[in-house]
C-alpha positions in Angstrom: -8.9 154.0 -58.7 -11.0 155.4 -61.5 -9.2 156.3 -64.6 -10.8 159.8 -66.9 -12.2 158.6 -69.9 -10.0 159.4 -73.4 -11.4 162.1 -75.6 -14.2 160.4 -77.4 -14.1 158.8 -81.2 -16.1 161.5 -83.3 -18.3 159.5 -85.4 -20.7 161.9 -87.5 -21.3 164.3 -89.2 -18.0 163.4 -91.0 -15.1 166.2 -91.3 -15.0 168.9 -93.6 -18.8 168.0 -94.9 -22.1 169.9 -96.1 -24.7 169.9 -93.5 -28.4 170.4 -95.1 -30.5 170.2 -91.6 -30.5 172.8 -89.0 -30.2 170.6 -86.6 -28.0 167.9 -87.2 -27.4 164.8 -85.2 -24.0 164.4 -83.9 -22.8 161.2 -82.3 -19.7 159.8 -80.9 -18.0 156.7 -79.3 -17.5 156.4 -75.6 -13.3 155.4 -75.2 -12.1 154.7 -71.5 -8.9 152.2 -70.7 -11.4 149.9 -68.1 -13.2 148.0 -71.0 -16.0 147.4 -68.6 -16.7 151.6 -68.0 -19.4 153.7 -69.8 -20.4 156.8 -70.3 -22.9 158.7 -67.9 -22.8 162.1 -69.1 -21.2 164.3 -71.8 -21.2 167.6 -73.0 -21.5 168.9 -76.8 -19.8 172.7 -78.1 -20.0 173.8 -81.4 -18.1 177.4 -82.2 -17.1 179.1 -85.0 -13.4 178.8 -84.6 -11.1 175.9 -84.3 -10.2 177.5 -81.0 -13.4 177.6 -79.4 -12.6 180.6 -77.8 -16.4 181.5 -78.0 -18.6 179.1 -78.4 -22.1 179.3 -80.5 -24.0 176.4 -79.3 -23.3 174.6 -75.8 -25.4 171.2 -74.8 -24.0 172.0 -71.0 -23.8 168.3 -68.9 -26.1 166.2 -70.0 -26.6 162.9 -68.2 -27.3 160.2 -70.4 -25.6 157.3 -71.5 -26.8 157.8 -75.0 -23.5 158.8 -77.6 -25.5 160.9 -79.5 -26.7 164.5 -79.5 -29.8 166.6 -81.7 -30.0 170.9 -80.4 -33.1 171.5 -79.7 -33.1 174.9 -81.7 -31.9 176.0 -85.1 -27.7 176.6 -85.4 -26.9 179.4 -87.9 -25.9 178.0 -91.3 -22.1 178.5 -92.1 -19.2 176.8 -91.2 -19.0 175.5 -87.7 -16.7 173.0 -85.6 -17.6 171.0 -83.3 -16.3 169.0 -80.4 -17.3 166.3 -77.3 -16.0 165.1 -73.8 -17.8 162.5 -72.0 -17.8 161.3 -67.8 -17.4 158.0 -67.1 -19.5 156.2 -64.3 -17.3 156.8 -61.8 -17.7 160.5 -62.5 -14.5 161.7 -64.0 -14.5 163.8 -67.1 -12.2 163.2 -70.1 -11.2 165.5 -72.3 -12.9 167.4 -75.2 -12.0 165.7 -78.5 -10.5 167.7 -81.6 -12.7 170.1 -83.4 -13.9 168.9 -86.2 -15.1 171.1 -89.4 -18.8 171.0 -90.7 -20.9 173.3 -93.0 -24.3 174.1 -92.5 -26.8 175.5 -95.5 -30.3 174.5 -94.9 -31.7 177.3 -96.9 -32.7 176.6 -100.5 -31.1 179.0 -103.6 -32.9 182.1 -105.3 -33.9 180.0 -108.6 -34.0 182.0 -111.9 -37.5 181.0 -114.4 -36.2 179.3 -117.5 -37.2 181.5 -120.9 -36.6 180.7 -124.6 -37.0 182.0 -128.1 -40.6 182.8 -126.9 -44.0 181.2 -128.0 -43.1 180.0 -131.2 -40.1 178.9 -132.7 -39.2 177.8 -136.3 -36.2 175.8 -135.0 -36.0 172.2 -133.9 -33.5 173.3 -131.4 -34.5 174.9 -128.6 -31.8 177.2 -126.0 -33.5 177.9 -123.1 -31.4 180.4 -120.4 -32.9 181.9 -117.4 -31.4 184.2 -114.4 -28.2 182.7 -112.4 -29.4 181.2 -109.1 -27.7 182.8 -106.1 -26.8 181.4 -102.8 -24.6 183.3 -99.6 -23.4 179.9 -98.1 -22.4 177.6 -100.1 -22.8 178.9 -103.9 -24.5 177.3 -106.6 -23.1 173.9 -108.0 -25.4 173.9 -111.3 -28.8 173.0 -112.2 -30.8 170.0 -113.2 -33.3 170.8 -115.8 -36.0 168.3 -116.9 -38.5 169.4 -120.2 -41.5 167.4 -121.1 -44.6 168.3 -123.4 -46.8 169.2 -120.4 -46.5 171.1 -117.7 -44.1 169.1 -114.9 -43.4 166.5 -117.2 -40.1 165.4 -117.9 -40.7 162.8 -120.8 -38.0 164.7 -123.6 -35.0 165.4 -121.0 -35.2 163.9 -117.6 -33.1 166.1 -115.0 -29.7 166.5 -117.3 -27.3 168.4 -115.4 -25.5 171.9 -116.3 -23.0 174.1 -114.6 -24.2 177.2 -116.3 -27.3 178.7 -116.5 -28.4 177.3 -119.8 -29.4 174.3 -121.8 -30.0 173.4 -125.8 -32.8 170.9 -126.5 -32.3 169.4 -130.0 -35.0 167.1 -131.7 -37.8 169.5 -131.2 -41.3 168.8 -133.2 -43.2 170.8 -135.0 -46.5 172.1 -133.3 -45.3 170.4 -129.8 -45.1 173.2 -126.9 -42.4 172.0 -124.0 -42.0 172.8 -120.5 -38.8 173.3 -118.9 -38.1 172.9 -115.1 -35.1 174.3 -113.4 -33.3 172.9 -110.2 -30.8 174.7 -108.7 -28.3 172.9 -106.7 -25.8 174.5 -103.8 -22.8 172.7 -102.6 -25.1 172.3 -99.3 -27.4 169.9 -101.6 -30.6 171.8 -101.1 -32.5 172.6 -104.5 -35.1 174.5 -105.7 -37.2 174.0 -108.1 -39.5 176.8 -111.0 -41.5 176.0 -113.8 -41.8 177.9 -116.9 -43.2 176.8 -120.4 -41.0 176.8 -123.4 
């Protein structure tokens, strides 16, 4: 008598996390009650509701005994949940495991070009502001800015972070120019980078 498999043990990408790959590897653990059993097929959904009442990406059966799965094409960014059932070798199916949430943004954000008091200054500090990134999956988590006293350097402020779309340098000297580079970071992890001089 051969015995269905139990849903399988999700492994990764872990619940409720940012994705930054459009097509992310998902992997699982075979579970059956006869210790000696494996897996010889499975099938992968992904769908936009918990429900999977329509799916958006379907593996179909794939034979393998491999307990882990890479789409072949792009998925759409957004959030996404996913689920796995596997057959055992005797050829019975278990069933599909819970959904579980991920969130895909694989795009990078607009980035804003950093500006300041303008060629000249007669102040040792320095604010330099630019235009608030924007991003339609994840939103913006802040920016990393690093100045230095050539263009891409970063030998006065090495990637300090800010919320808001603007940072103070104090300490400036006089007849130095300084570069600022901006990084905007999503929630997704993905950045951007522009360079402007200050």
């Amino acid at each position: 008598l051969n015995v269905a498999p139990f849903a399988p043990d999700l492994n990764g990408p872990a619940n409720d996390s940012w994705i930054n790959a459009s097509k992310p590897t998902y992997s699982w653990t075979f579970k059956d009650v006869n210790s000696s059993d494996t897996q010889s097929a499975f099938q992968l959904q992904l769908a936009s509701s918990s429900a999977f009442t329509t799916t958006t990406y379907d593996s179909g059966l794939v034979v393998s005994t491999t307990s882990s799965h890479t789409p072949s094409s792009d998925l759409s960014e957004g959030q996404q949940y996913w689920r796995c059932r596997t057959r055992d070798k005797g050829g019975a199916w278990g069933p599909y495991s819970a959904g579980r949430l991920i969130k895909i943004d694989y795009t990078a954000p607009t980035a804003g070009t950093p500006s300041d008091a303008g060629a000249w200054s007669t102040s040792s500090t320095v604010n330099f502001t630019w235009t608030p990134s924007s991003d339609n999956v994840s939103g913006i988590a802040g920016y990393y800015i690093s100045i230095g006293t050539s263009a891409g350097a970063s030998d006065v402020v090495d990637s300090a972070w800010t919320a808001t779309p603007n940072y103070t340098m104090t300490g400036g000297v006089n007849g130095t120019a300084y570069y600022a580079k901006i990084k905007a970071q999503v929630n997704g992890a993905i950045a951007r980078v522009h360079f402007r001089e200050g």
